[in-house]
N, C-alpha and C positions, 0 to 999 in steps of 0.2 A: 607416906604419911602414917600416923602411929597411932590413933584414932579412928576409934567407925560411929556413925551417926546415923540413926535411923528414925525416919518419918514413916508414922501409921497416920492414913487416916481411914477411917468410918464411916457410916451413915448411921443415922439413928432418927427413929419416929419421935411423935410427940409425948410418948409412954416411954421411950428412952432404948426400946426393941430394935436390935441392930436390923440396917435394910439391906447390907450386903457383904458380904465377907471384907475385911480389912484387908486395906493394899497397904504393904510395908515398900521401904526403898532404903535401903541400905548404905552409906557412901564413905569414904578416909575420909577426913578430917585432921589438920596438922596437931600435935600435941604440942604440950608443954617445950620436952625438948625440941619438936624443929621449930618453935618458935625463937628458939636460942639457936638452935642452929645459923637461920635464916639472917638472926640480928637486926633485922629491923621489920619492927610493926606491922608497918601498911603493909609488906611484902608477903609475913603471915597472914595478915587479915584478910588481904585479899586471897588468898587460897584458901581458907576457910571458906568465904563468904562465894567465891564462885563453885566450890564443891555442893555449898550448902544448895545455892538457887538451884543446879541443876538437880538435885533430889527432890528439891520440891515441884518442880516441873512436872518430871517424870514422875513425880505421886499423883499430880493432880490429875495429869492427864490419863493415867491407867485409873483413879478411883473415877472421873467421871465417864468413861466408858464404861466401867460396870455397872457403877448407875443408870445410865440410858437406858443400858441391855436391860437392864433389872425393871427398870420404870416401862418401858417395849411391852414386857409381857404382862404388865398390869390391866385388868377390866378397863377402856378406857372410861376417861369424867365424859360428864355432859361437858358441851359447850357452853359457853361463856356467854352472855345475850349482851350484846353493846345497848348502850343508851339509844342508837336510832332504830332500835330492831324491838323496843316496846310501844 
């Protein structure tokens, strides 16, 4: 494929303070020409569009591991009081 596409994603506080370093993922993606190559549409699209989800997969799933990690060694909160526990 002739094309690279990449997914960051981030975290960020309510002040906009990044919470963890940026996970990138990288993937091909068909260009222009092998969409003429291929000659028909749906045939590109769908390689497009199955390169795309698995990037996004693998972002989501490596940014919310660092998160956890990152959230892990946070002070924990108080507990939460349920309604039957006032």
């Amino acid at each position: 494929m002739g094309n690279k596409m990449e997914i960051t994603i981030k975290f960020k506080d309510e002040n906009g303070n990044i919470e963890t370093h940026p996970v990138t993922v990288e993937c091909d993606v068909p260009s222009y020409e092998d969409f003429k190559r291929i000659g028909n549409f749906r045939e590109g699209f769908d390689l497009y569009e199955r390169a795309v989800l698995r990037a996004r997969k693998e972002a989501s799933e490596r940014a919310t591991q660092i998160y956890m990690e990152e959230m892990s060694k946070k002070k924990p909160m108080k507990p939460i009081k349920k309604p039957e526990d006032e």
